[in-house]
C-alpha positions as CSV (number, residue, x, y, z in Angstrom):
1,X,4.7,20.6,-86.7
2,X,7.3,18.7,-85.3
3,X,9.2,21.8,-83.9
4,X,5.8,22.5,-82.5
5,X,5.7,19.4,-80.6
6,X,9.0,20.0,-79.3
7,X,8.7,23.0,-78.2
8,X,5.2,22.1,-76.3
9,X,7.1,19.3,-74.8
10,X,10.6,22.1,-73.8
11,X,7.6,24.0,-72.7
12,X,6.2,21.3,-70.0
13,X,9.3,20.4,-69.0
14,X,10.6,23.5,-68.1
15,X,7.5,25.0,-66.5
16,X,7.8,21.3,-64.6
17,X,11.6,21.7,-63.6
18,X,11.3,25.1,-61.1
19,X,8.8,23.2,-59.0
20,X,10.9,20.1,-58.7
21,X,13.9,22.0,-58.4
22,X,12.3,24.5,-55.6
23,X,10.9,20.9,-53.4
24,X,14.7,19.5,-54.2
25,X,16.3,22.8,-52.4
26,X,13.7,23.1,-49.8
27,X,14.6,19.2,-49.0
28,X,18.4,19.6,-48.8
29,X,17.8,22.6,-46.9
30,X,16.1,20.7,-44.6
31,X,18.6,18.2,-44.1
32,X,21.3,20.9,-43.9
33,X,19.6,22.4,-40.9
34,X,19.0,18.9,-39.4
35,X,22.5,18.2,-39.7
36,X,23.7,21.6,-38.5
37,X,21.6,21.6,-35.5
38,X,19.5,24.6,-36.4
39,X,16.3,23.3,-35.7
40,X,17.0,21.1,-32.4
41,X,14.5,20.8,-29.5
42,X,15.6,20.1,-25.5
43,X,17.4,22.1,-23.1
44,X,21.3,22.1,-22.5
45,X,23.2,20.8,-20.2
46,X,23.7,24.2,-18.6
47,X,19.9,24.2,-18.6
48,X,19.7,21.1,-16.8
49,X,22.7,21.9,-13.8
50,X,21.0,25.0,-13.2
51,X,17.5,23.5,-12.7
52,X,19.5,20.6,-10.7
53,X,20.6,23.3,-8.5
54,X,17.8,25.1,-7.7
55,X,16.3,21.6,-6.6
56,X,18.9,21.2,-4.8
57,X,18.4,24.9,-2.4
58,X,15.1,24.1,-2.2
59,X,15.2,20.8,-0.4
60,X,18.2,22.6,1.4
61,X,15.5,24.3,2.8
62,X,12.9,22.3,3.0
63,X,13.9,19.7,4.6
64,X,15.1,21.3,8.3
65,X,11.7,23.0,8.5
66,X,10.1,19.1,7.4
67,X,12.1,18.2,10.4
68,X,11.1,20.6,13.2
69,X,7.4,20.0,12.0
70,X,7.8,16.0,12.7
71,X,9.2,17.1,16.5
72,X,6.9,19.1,16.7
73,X,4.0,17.0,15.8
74,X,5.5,13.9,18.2
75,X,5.7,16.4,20.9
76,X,2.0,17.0,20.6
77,X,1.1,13.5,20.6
78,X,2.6,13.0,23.8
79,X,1.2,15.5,25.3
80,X,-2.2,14.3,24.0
81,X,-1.3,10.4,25.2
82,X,-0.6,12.2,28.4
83,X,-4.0,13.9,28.5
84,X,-6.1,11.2,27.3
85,X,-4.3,9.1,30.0
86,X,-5.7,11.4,32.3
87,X,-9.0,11.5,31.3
88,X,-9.3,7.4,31.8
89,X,-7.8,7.9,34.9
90,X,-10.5,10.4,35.7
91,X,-13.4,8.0,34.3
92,X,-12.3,4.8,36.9
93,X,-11.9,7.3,40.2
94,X,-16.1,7.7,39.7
95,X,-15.7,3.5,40.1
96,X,-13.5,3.8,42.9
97,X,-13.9,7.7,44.4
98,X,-11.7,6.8,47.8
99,X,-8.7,6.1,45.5
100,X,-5.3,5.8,47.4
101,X,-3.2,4.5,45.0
102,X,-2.6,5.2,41.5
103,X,-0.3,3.4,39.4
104,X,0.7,2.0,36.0
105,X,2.7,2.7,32.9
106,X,2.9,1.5,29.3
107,X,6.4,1.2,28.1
108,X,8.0,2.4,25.1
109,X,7.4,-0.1,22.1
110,X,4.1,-1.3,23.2
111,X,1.0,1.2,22.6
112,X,-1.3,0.3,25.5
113,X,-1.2,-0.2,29.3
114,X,-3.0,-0.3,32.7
115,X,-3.5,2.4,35.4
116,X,-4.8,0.4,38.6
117,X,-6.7,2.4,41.5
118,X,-7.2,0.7,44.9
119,X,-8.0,2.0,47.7
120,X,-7.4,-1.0,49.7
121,X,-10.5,-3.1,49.0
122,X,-11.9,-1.7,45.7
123,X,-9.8,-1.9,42.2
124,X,-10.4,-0.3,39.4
125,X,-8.4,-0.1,35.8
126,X,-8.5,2.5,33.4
127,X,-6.6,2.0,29.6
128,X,-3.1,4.0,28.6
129,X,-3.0,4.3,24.7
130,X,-0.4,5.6,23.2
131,X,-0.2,7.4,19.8
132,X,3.3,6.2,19.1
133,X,5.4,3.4,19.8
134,X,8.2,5.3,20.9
135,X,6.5,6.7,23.4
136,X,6.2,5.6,27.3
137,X,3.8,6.6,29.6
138,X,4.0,6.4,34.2
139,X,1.7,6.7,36.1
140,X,2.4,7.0,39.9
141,X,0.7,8.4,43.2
142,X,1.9,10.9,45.1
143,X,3.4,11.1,49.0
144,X,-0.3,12.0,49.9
145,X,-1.9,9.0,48.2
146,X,-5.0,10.6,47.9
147,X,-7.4,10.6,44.4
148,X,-6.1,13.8,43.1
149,X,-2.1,12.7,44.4
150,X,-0.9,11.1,41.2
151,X,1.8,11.9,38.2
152,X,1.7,11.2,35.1
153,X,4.8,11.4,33.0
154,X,5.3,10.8,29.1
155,X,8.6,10.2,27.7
156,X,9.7,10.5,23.6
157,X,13.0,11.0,22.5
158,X,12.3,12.2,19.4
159,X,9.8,14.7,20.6
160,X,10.9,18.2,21.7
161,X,10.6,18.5,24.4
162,X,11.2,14.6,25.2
163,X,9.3,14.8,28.1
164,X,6.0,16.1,29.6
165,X,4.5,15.9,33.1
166,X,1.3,16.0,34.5
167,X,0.5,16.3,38.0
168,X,-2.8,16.1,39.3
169,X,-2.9,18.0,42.4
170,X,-2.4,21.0,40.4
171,X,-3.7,20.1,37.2
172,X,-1.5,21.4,34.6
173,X,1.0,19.7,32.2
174,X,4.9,20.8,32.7
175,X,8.1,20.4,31.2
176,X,10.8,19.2,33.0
């Protein structure tokens, strides 16, 4: 009876001992491959330069083209300012039809001014905005001093081009 025993008890502990033995391996091997590296996560350093670099040709690229858009987009502010100028111009000659004299200008830094038509007895003002501080608008008459005699010119040196005229007598915008 007592061998019985034993062997019941050999027999428990050995059945027990391959499943602690197979969790005991699988944990070493665990820590092996920790150890070693095997089962690492992230990206290498090679990885990381060659994402770094393609970054770094696409802002190459990028940012030229950024560039010419902001000229671009200045330019046609001025030329707006320029038109919108003309268009309050146009509204105070109904006040003041007989118009001689039309002159004004809003200088760079500041983003409004005056535009005052006389005609020797009658005044009349009309409002220069501008979209952009860097920008300065002039407004003068003509040699014939006459209502549709009158120049209007906007400056910006960052636009391109940095300048745009409008003359009345013809009624087109130009660049000098």
């Amino acid at each position: 009876m007592y061998v019985d025993i034993l062997r019941v008890q050999n027999a428990n502990l050995f059945s027990l001992q391959p499943n602690k033995r197979k969790s005991n391996q699988m944990l070493v091997n665990k820590l092996k491959a920790l150890r070693d590296g095997g089962e690492e996560e992230g990206f290498t350093l090679i990885e990381l330069m060659i994402v770094v670099v393609i970054i770094g040709i696409l802002a190459a690229i990028a940012i030229p083209i950024f560039a010419n858009q902001q000229k671009s987009a200045i330019s046609a502010g001025l030329k707006s300012d320029v038109k919108n100028t003309n268009t309050n111009i146009a509204t105070a000659l109904v006040k003041v039809p007989t118009a001689k004299t039309v002159v004004g200008s809003a200088a760079a830094g500041v983003t409004t001014g005056v535009v005052t038509l006389t005609n020797g007895t009658s005044v009349a003002t009309a409002a220069i905005v501008v979209s952009d501080s860097a920008t300065a608008i002039a407004v003068t008459s003509g040699t014939a001093n006459g209502w549709n005699d009158y120049v209007i010119t906007g400056t910006n040196a960052s636009a391109d081009p940095t300048s745009v005229v409008y003359t009345a007598s013809t009624g087109k915008i130009t660049t000098p």
